[in-house]
KOLMIGU-415007 format. One record per residue (C-alpha): x, y, z; residue number from 1. Coordinates in steps of 0.02 Angstrom, whole numbers, plus 50000, padded with zeros to 5 digits. Example, Ala and Ser with C-alpha at 12.3 -4.5 7.8 and 13.67 -1.06 7.14 Angstrom:
<<50615,49775,50390>,1>,
<<50684,49947,50357>,2>,
END
This chain:
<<47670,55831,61713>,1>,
<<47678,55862,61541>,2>,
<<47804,55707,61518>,3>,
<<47683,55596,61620>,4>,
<<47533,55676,61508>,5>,
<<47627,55618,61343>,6>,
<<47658,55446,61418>,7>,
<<47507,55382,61463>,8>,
<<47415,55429,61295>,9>,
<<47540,55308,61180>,10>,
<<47507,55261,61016>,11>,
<<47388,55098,61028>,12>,
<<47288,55017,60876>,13>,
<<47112,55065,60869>,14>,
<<46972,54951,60977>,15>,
<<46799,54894,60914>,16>,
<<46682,54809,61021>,17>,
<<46553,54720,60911>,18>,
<<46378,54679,60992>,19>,
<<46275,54521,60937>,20>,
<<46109,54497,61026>,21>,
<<46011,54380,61006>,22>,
<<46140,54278,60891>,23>,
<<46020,54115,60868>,24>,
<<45925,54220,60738>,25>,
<<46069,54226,60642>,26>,
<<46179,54080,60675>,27>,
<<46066,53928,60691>,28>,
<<46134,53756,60675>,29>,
<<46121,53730,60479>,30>,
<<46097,53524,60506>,31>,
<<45929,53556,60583>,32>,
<<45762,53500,60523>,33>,
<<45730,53479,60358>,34>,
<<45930,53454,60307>,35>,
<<46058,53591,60288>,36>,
<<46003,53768,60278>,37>,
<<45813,53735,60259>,38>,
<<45697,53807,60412>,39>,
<<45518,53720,60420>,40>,
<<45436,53771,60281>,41>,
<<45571,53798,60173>,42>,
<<45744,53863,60152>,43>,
<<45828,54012,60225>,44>,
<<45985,54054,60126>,45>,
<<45980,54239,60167>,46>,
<<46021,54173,60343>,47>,
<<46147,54042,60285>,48>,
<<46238,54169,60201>,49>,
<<46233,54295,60342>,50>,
<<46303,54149,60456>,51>,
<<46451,54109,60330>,52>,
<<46484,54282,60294>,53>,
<<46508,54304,60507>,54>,
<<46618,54158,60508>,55>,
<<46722,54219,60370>,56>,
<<46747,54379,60454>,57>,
<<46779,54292,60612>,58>,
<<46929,54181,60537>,59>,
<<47000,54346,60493>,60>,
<<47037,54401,60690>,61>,
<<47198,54341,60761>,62>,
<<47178,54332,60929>,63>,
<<47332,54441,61021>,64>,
<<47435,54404,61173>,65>,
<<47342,54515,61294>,66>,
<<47175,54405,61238>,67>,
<<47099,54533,61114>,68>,
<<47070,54489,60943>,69>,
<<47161,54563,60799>,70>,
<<47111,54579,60622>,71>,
<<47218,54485,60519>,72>,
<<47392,54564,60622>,73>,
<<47544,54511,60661>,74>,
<<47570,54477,60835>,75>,
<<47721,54518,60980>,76>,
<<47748,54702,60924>,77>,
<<47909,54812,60991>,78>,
<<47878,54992,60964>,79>,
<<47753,55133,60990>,80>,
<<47776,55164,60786>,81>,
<<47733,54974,60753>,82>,
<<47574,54996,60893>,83>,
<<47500,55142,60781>,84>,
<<47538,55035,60621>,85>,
<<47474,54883,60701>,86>,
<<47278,54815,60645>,87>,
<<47149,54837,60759>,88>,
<<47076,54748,60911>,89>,
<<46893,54684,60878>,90>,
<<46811,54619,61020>,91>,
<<46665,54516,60982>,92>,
<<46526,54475,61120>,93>,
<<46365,54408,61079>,94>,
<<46221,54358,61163>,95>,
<<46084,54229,61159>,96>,
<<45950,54123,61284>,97>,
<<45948,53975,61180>,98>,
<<46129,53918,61146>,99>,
<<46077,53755,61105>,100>,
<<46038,53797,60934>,101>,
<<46199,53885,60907>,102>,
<<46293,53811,60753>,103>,
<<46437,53723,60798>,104>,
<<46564,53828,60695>,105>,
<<46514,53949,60752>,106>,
<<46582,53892,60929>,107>,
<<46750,53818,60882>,108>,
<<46907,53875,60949>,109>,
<<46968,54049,60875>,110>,
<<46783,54112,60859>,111>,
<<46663,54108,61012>,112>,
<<46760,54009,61105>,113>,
<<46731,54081,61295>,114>,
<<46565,54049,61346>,115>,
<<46492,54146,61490>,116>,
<<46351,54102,61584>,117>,
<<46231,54244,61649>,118>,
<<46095,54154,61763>,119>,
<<45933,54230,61862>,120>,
<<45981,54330,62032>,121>,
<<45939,54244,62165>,122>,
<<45812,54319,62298>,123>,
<<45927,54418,62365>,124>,
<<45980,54489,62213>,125>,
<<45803,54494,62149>,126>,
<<45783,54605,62303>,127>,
<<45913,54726,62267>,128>,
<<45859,54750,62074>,129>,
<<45694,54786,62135>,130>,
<<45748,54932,62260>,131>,
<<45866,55013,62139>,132>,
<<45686,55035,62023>,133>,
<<45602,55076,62176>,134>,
<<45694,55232,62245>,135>,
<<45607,55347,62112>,136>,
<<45429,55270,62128>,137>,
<<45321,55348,62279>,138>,
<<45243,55212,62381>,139>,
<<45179,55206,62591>,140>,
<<45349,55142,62637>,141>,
<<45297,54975,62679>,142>,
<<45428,54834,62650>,143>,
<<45307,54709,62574>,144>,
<<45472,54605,62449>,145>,
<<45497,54477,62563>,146>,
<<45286,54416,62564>,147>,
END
């Protein structure tokens, strides 16, 4: 037991998962209106540089065999020494209802580059969202989700 105990916790880098929502507040395409980085009104260069600071973090990540990104490490290691030693595995996800806005670096291969689209349940999901909130709420019993 003790050798199976030892096995399973093996020396890995560390994992990050980094959280963007609502990335088009951020990373807006900086060719809109009114030319590069300007915003109606004016320009927004506290944004610009928050968007090029991203992507220059971004080019840092090498992305590993195993599909998780790796900051700035070497890939195909041997060993459970060279796992410990190894940089760690950033996982970036962000989130956004208006990707149409998105700047296109920010999309390019080695960055964002797996898109995944979440779309509205249908009615039968719709239907099962609304009796998982339901089972705490007191009501007459009537079924009235389908009228």
């Amino acid at each position: 037991a003790a050798e199976r105990s030892s096995s399973s916790y093996r020396l890995r880098p560390p994992t990050a998962v980094v959280f963007i929502d609502e990335i088009d507040s951020l990373a807006k395409c900086r060719d809109g209106i009114g030319g590069r980085g300007s915003a109606i009104g004016g320009t927004n260069d506290e944004r610009e540089q928050a968007l090029n600071a991203l992507l220059a973090e971004m080019d840092g990540f090498d992305t590993g065999r195993d599909g998780g990104i790796r900051m700035g490490g070497r890939r195909g290691r041997t060993s459970d020494v060279e796992a410990a030693a190894a940089p760690p595995v950033v996982i970036v996800v962000a989130a956004t209802n208006r990707p149409a806005v998105l700047d296109p670096a920010l999309l390019r291969p080695g960055r964002f580059d797996r898109h995944v689209r979440v779309s509205y349940p249908d009615s039968g999901g719709r239907e099962a969202v609304l009796r998982v909130h339901m089972r705490r709420v007191r009501y007459d019993g009537t079924d009235n989700t389908n009228g």
